[in-house]
N, C-alpha and C positions, 0 to 999 in steps of 0.2 A: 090485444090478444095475449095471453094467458102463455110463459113460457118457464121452462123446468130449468133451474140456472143454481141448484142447491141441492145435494145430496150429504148425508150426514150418518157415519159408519161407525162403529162400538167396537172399541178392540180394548187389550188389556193392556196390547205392548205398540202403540200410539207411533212412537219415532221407527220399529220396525215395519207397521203399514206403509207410513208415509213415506219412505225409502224404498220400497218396493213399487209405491204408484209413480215416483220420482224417476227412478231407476227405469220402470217399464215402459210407462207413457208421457214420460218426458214432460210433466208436470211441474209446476213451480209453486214454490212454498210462497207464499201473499200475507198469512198474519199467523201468529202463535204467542199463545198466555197460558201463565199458570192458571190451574184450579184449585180449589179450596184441598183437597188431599193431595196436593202437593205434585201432582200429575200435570200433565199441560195435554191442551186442545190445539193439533194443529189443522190448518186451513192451508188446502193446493188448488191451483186451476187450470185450466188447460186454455183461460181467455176466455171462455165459454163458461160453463160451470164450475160452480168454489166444490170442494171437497171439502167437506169437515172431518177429520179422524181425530174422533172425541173418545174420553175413557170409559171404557164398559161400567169399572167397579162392578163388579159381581153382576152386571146384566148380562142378558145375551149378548153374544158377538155378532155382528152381521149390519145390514143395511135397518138404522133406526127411525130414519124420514126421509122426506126430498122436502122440496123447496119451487113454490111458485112465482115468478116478479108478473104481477099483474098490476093492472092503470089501477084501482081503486080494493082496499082490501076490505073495505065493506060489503062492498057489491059484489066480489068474489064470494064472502061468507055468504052473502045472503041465499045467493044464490046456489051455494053449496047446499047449504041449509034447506033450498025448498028442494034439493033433486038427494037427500037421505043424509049429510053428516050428522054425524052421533053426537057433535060438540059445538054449542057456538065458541066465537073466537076466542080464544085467552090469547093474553099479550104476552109477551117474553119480554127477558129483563131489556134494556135499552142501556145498552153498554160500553158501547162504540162499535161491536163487531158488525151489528145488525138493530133492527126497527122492524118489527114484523109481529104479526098473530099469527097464530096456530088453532087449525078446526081439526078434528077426525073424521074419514071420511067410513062410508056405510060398516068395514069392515073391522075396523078403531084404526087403521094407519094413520099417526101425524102426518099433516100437508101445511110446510108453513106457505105464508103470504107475506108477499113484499112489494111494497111499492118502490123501495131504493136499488132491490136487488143484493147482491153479496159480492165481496172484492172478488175481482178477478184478474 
């Protein structure tokens, strides 16, 4: 069974979100790295779901994806696939954070896929 364990939010100022999900819901910092402009990505959980609060760079701010830890990420895509994603799977880099693809689903919203899950 197919469960939401990834959410991932676009801000400009990174360490003032993740101080406020910290601060409010008692959240814990799990992994943080630099990015290429010199920003960093951090990752909180609640045990349950990772939080990524990643840098906008000039995106919109707000909720940019979630995240699914499903038994097989094939047959999740495929599946996806015959009931409307707009996207088959593209992989993400494999970096140590995570191991996953990403499909869009009918509306373009990223849905990644995991079989490892995300730290928590």
């Amino acid at each position: 069974m197919a469960k939401i364990r990834h959410i991932a939010i676009m801000t400009e100022d990174q360490p003032k979100l993740a101080e406020f999900y910290k601060a409010t819901f008692d959240m814990k910092e799990v992994h943080r790295h630099a990015v290429a402009d010199g920003t960093e990505a951090i990752y909180l959980s609640d045990g349950y779901i990772n939080l990524a609060i990643l840098p906008a760079r000039g995106r919109p701010e707000g909720i940019h994806h979630f995240g699914f830890e499903v038994e097989s990420m094939e047959e999740a895509a495929r599946i996806a696939g015959a009931n409307g994603a707009t996207q088959a799977p593209e992989r993400v880099p494999k970096d140590g954070r995570f191991a996953e693809v990403f499909i869009l689903d009918p509306v373009g919203t990223r849905v990644d896929l995991s079989e490892q899950g995300w730290k928590a």
